[in-house]
C-alpha positions as semicolon CSV with decimal commas, in nm:
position;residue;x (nm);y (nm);z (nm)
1;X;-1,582;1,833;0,710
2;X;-1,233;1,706;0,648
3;X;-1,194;1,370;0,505
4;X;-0,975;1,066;0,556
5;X;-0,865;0,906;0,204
6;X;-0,634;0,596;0,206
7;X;-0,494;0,530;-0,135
8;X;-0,357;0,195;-0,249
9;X;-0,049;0,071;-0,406
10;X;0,080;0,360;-0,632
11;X;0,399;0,178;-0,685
12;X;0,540;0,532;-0,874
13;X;0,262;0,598;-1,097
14;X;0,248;0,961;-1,014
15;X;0,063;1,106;-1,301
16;X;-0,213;0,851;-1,232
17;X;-0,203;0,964;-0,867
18;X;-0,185;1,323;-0,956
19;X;-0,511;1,215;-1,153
20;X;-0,692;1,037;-0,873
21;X;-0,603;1,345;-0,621
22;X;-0,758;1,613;-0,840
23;X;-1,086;1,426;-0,885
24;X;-1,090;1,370;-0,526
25;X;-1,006;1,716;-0,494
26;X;-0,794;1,719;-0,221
27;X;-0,824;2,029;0,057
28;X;-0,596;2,146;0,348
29;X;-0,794;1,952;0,607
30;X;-0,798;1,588;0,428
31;X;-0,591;1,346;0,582
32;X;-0,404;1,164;0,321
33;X;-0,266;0,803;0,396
34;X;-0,115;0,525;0,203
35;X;-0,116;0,106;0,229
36;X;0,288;0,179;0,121
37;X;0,481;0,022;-0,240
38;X;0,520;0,415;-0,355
39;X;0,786;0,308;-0,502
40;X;0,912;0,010;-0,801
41;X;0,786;-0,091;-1,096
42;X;0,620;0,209;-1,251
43;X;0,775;0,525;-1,412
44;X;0,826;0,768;-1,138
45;X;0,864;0,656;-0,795
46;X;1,029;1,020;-0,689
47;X;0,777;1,233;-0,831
48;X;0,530;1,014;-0,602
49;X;0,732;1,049;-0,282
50;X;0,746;1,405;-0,370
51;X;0,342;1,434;-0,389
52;X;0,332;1,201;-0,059
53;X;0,593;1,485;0,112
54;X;0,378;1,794;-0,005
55;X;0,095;1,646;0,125
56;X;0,233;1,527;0,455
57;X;0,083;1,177;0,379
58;X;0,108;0,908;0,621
59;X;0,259;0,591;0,457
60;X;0,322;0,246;0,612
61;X;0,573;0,073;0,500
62;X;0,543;-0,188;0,190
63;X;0,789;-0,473;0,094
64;X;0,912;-0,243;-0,188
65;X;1,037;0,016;0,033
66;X;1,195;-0,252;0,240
67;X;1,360;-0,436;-0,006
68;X;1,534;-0,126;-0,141
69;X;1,635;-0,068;0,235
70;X;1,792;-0,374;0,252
71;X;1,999;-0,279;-0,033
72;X;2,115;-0,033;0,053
73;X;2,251;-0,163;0,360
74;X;2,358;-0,485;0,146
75;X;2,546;-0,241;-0,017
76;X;2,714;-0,052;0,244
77;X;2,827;-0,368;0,401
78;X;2,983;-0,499;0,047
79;X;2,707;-0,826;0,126
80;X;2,479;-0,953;-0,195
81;X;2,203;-0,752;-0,291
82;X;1,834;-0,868;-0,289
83;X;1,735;-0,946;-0,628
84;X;1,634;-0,618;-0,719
85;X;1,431;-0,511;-1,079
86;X;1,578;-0,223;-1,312
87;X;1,314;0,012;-1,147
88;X;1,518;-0,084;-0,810
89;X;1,827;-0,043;-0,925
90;X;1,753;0,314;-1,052
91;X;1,652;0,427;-0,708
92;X;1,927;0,246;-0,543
93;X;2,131;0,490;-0,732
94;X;1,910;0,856;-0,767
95;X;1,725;0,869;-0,436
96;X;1,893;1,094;-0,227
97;X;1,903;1,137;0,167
98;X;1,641;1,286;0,266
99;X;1,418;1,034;0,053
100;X;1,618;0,754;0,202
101;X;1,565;0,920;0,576
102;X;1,231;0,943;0,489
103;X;1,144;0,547;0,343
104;X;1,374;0,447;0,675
105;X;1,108;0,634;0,906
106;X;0,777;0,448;0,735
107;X;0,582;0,266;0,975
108;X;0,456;-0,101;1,007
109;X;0,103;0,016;1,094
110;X;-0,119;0,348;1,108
111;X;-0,358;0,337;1,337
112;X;-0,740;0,548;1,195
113;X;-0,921;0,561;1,543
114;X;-1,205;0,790;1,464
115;X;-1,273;0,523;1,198
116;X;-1,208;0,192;1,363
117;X;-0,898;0,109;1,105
118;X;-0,545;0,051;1,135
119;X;-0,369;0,040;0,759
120;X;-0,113;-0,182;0,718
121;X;0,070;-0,331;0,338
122;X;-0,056;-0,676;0,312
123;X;-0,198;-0,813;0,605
124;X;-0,238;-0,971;0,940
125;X;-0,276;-1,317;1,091
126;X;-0,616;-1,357;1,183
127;X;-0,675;-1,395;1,599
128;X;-0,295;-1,265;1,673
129;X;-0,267;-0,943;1,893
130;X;-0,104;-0,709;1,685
131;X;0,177;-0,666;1,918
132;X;0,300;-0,992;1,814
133;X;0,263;-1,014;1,444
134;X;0,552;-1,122;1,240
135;X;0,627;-0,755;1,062
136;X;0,741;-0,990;0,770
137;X;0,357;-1,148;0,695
138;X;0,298;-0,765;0,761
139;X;0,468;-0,665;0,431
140;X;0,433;-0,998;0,273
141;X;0,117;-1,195;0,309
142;X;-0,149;-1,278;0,098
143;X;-0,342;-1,610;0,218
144;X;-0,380;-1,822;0,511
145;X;-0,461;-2,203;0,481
146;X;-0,717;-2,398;0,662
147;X;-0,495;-2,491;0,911
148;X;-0,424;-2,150;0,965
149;X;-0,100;-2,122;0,795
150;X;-0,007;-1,778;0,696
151;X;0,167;-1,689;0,336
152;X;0,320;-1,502;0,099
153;X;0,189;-1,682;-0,193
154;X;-0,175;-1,704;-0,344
155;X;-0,440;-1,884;-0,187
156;X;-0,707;-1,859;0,039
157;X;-0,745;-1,482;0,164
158;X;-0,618;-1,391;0,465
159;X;-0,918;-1,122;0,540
160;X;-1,215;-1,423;0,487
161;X;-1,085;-1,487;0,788
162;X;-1,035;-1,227;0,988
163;X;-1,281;-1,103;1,227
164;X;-1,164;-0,754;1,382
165;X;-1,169;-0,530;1,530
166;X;-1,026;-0,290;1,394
167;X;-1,098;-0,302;1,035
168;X;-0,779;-0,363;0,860
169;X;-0,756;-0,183;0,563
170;X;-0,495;-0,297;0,348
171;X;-0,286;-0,331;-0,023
172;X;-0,004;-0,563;-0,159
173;X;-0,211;-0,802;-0,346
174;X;-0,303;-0,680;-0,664
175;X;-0,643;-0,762;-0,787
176;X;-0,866;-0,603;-1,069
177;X;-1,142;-0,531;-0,778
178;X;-1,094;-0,436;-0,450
179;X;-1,140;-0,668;-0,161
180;X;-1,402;-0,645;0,008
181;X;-1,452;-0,827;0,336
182;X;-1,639;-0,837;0,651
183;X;-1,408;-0,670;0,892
184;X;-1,108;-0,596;0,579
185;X;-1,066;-0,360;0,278
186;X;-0,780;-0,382;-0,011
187;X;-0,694;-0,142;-0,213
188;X;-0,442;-0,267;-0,487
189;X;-0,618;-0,279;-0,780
190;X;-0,272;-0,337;-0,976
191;X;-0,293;0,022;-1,113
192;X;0,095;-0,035;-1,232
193;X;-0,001;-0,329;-1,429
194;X;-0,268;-0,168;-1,651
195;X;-0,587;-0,184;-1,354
196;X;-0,671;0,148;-1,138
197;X;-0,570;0,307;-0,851
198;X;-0,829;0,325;-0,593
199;X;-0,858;0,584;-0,273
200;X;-1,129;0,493;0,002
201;X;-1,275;0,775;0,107
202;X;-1,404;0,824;0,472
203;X;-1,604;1,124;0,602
204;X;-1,524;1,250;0,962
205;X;-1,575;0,965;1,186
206;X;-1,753;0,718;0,919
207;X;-1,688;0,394;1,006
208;X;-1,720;0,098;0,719
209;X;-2,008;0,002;0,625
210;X;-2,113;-0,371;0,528
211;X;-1,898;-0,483;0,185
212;X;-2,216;-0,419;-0,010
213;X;-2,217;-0,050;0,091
214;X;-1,851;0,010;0,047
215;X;-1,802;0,075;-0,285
216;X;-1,966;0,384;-0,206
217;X;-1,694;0,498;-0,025
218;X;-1,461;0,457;-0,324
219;X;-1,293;0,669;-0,610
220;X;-1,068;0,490;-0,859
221;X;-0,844;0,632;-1,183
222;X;-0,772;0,422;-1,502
223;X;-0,409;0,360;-1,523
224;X;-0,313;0,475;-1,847
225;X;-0,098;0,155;-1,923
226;X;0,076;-0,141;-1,836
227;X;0,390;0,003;-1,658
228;X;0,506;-0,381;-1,552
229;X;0,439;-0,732;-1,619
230;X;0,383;-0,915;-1,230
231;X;0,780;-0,901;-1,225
232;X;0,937;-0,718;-1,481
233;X;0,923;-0,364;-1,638
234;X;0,721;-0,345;-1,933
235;X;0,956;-0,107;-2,174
């Protein structure tokens, strides 16, 4: 039976993702899909986008790919750049059109019926139709207050909250274990800063189980260092 398998943040750690997709042994018939941030920070963000091309993966869209969007068209328009990392500055410069036709086309969501998920980067505010998120929070959030106050920053987690459906599966903030809520699943397990990378792997039409039973579903690779330090490139 063909498979499903949604792969966190890879954030251009291809030989750890080249890793991950030979122990998961990867066939003609497995859907491949990513929570987005291909690219930044780690060693080979091209060599990724190449593997995610091959294997016509579905990717929605992360902040990283957005940011270098919007420097490139900072650029083009002779307006300030975003402040950008070495690793951005590098693709600003190598990736060519196709690759930047490609990043332009990513989507905000992709919707996993015969599972019950939609995959998006970071998150979602909890009891807001989808058709009226903020696309920024998106990209970009990580916690929601008490009072209900979505944000970028650390905090409270946004998928406590959240009560579905559909399961939101998710990546952006990195933590050494996955998240594991309720009626949410995150995948960024900061493989680029030293932790794993970590695929969920669904069966035709499984549907998540409880948190407790999750796990299950999971496949993780070591990263084989510390590509970045939470900001900067490690050399």
């Amino acid at each position: 039976m063909s498979r499903t398998i949604v792969i966190g943040d890879v954030h251009g750690c291809r030989a750890e993702l080249e890793a991950l997709l030979e122990r998961l042994a990867l066939a003609s018939d497995d859907q491949l899909v990513f929570v987005g941030d291909l690219v930044a920070k780690g060693p080979d963000s091209r060599g990724v986008l190449a593997i995610a091309r091959q294997a016509k993966a579905r990717v929605a869209v992360g902040n990283h790919e957005q940011k270098l969007l919007a420097a490139r068209q900072a650029a083009r328009e002779k307006r300030p750049l975003p402040k950008l990392d070495p690793t951005h500055e590098r693709l600003l410069a190598e990736l060519e059109e196709h690759e930047w036709a490609e990043l332009a086309a990513l989507p905000l969501n992709i919707e996993l019926p015969a599972h019950g998920v939609r995959v998006v980067h970071a998150g979602v505010v909890p009891g807001v139709p989808f058709e009226k998120q903020d696309p920024w929070l998106v990209t970009h959030m990580r916690s929601i207050s008490d009072k209900g106050e979505p944000s970028a920053k650390w905090g409270p987690l946004w998928g406590t909250k959240y009560q579905g459906p559909p399961h939101i599966v998710f990546g952006h903030n990195a933590r050494k274990e996955p998240q594991l809520h309720p009626h949410a699943t995150g995948l960024d397990t900061a493989c680029v800063y030293g932790g794993e990378l970590t695929a969920l792997v669904l069966p035709e039409g499984q549907q998540l189980p409880p948190p407790h039973e999750r796990r299950d579903l999971m496949v993780t690779q070591r990263a084989r260092r510390a590509y970045s330090d939470y900001g900067r490139p490690l050399s």
